[in-house]
N, C-alpha and C positions, 0 to 999 in steps of 0.2 A: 311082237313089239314089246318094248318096256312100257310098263304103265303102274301106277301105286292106286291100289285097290283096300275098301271097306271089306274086309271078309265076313266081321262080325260087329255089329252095334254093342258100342262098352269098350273093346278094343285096339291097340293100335292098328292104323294103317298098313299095310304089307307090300311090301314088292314081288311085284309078278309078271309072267312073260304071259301075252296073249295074241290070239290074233289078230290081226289087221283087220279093220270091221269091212265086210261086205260094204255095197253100196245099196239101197231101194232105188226106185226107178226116179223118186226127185231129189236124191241127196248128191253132196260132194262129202271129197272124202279130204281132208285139212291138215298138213304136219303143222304139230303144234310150236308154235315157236316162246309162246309166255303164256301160265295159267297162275291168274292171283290165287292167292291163300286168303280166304274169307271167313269172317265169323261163324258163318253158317256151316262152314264145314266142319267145326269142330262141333254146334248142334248135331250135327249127320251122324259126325263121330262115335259122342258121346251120348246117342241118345235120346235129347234132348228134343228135337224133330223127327218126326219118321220119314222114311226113306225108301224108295222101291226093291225089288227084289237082288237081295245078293249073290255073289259077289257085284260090287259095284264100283264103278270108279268116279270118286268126285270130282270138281272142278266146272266152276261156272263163270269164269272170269277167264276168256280164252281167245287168244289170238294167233294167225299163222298163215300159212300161202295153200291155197287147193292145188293141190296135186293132181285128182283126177275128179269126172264127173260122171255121174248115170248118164248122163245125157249128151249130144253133140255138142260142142260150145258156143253158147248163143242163140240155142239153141230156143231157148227158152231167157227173155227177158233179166230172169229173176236166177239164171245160172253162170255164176261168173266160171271164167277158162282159169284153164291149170296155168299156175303161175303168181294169178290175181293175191294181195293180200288183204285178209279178210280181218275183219274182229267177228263174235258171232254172238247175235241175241240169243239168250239162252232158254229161252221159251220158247218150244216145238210145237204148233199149235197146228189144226186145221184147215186153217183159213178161209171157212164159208160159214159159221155158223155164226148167231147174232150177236156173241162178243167180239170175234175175231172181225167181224163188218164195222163193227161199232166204232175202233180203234180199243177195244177193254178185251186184249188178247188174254189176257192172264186171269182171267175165268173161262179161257175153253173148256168143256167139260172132257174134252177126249187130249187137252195139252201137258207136255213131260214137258219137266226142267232138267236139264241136262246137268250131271254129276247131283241130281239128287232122285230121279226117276228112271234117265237113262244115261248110260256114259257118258263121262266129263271127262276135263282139260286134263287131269294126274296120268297124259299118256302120251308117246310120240303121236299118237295118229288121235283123228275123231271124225265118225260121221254126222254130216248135220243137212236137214233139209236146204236145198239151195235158198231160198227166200230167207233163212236166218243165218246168208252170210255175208256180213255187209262191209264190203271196200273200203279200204281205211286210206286215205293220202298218205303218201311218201313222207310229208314233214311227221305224221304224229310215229310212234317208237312202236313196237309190238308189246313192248311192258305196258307203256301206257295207254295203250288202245284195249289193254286186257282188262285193267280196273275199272275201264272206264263200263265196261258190259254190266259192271252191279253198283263199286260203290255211286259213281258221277251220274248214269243213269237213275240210280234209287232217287239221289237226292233232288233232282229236276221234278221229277217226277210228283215226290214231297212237295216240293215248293208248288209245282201246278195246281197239287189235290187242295195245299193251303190256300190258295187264289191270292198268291202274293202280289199285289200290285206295286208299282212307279211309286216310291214317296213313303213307303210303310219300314217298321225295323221289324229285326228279324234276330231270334235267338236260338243260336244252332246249341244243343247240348250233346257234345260227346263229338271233341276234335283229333277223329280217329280218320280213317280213310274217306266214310263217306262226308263227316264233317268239313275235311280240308275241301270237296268239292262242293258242299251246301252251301260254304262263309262267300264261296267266288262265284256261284251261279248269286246268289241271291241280288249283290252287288251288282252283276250284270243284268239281274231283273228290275233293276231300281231303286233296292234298297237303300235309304240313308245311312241307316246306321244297321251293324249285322255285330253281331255280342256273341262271343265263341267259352262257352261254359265247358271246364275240362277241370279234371286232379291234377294233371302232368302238365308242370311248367314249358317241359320243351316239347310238347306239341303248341299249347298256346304260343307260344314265339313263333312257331312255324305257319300259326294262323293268323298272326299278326301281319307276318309279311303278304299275306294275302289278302291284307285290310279288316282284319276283325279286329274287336276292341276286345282285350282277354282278358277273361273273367276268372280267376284261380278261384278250385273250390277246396277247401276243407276234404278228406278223404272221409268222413263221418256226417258230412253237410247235411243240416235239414233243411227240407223242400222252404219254408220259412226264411232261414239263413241265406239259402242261396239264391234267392230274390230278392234278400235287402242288399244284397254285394251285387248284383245285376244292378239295383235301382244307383248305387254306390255309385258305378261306373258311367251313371249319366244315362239309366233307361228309363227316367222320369216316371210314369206311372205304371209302367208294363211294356212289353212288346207286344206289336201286330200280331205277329207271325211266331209260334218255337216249333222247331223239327227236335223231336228228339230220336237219336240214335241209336241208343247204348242198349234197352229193353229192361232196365230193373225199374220194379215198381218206384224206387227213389228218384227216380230220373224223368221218370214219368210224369209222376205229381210235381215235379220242379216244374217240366215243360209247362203243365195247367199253371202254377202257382206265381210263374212271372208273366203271365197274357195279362194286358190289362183288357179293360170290359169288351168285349165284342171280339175279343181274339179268340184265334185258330189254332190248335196246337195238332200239329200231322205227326201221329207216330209211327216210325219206322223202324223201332228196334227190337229185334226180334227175343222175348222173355219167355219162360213158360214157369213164373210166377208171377200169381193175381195178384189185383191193383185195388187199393180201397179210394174210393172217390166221394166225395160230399157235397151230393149230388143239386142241392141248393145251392150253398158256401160259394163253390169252386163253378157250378155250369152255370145253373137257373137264374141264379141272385143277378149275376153279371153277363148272361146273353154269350158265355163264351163255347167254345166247338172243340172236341176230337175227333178226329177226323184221321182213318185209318189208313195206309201208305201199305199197296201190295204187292212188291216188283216195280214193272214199268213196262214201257210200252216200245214198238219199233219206231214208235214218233219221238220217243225221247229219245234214241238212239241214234236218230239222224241226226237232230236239234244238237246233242252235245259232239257232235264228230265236226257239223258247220264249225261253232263257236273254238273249237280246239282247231280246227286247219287257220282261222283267222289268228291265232297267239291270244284266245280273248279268256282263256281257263287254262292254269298251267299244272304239271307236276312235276317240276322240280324236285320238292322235299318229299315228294307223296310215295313215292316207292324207296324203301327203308331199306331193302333187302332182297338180294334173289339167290336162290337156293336149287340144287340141280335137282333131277326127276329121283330124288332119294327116300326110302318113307322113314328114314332114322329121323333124317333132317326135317323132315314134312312134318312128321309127330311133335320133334320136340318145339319147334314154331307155335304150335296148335297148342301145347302145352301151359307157350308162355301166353298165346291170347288166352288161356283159362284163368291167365293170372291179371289182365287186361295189360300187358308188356307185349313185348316183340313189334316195338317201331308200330310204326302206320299202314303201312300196304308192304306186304310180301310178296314177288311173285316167283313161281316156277319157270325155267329153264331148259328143257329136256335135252 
């Protein structure tokens, strides 16, 4: 089968023919029908995260129809029949030890994320344990059931870990893919008022239609400035609630910088430059929280599949682009998110 493979960390992606993966005795085996293009994998990429043994094939954002099973169909509960269309949580975990009991899968100590541990979506085929492949209704698309596996998952997620209640605002920073889904979960968790912090003018429009009130930053913003333009916009002393996205230490300190006292800032962007924090100033002084955002869970992946089969989360604007199983095409994508460009959600096509 075709599939585009990490050969070496530093450089580009490759296209390669491989085989069909075997099955183990609880997996199915998946054509893939859509794999989004994710920040993280140009982390994988580049570097910038490590990654399991290579060659490797990325792709954690992945949707498609099981084709075949290890097992008889129905066999087992948790094994859907060839045909069924799946989305698939991307965390392969154990399922008996006291995280995976807990509902806190993503600390199994024996769990792979697929396309960054063990093969991902950049292929016709994938294997995945049946338990992490979960039936998507006919109304939602396989583009959109694919994003929904990282960015819409992450951000529910976020919002959970912040304990966003009924009545509070909420300042999403970085109206990128998982952004467009943080502005519309929040709303439908209760939020009053949800504040969409972004550089790029036409993503904020794209967030507005989704009921955020946009907040244009300065491409040079200090964490300072870009809380007096928040308070600008009518956030009176601070927000509840900021998720932030994006992973630069500037982004970061913005998320602390607009909480007012007793707020919760959940970060979810993945950086691998340290963050200087003032630890009285910014935490102590004012009783406020960081609070750290690690994946998600197969409960947040039911929660956003409910709320999407009702029309109650949409993605219209949110998939920007789709691109065939090419790694020309793959790379230079990945390229332009180095440049933080290439639209909102990209997905694969194979």
């Amino acid at each position: 089968m075709r599939a585009v493979q990490l050969v070496e960390v530093g450089s580009p992606l490759a296209d390669c023919e491989i085989s069909i993966p075997t099955l183990d005795p609880d997996e199915v085996l998946v054509r893939v029908r859509a794999a989004g293009i994710c920040r993280s994998d140009l982390h994988y990429r580049d570097g910038a995260s490590p990654v399991g043994a290579l060659p490797l094939t990325p792709g954690h954002e992945v949707a498609g129809e099981v084709v075949d099973t290890a097992q008889t169909p129905n066999e087992s509960a948790q094994t859907p029949a060839p045909g069924t269309r799946v989305c698939l949580h991307y965390l392969c975990t154990c399922g008996r030890c006291a995280y995976c009991s807990s509902g806190r899968e993503q600390f199994c100590p024996h769990g792979q994320m697929i396309g960054k541990h063990r093969a991902g979506g950049y292929a016709e085929f994938i294997a995945i344990p049946a338990r992490n492949a979960v039936p998507i209704p006919d109304s939602i698309s396989f583009e959109h059931a694919a994003i929904m596996m990282c960015s819409t998952s992450t951000a529910v997620h976020a919002l959970r870990k912040a304990r966003l209640t009924a009545g509070e605002t909420v300042a999403v920073i970085g109206a990128g893919g998982l952004g467009m889904s943080a502005v519309q979960l929040a709303l439908e968790m209760g939020a009053t008022a949800v504040y969409a912090l972004d550089i790029d003018r036409s993503r904020l429009d794209i967030a507005a239609g989704y009921g955020a009130i946009p907040v244009l930053l300065p491409s040079d913003v200090s964490p300072p400035e870009a809380a007096r333009l928040l308070l600008d916009a009518g956030g009176g002393d601070g927000v509840d609630v900021a998720v932030e996205l994006v992973g630069l230490p500037s982004t970061i300190a913005t998320a602390i910088g607009v909480l007012r006292p007793c707020g919760r800032a959940a970060i979810a962007g993945i950086g691998d430059e340290p963050t200087s924090i003032h630890i009285y100033r910014e935490i102590i002084g004012s009783e406020r929280e960081i609070i750290g955002v690690s994946d998600h869970t197969l409960g947040d992946i039911e929660y956003i599949l409910a709320i999407a089969e009702q029309g109650r989360i949409r993605f219209d604007n949110v998939v920007t682009g789709i691109v065939p199983l090419d790694a020309g095409r793959i790379n230079a994508r990945l390229d332009e998110m180095a440049e933080f460009g290439g639209g909102i959600r990209l997905v694969i096509t194979p």
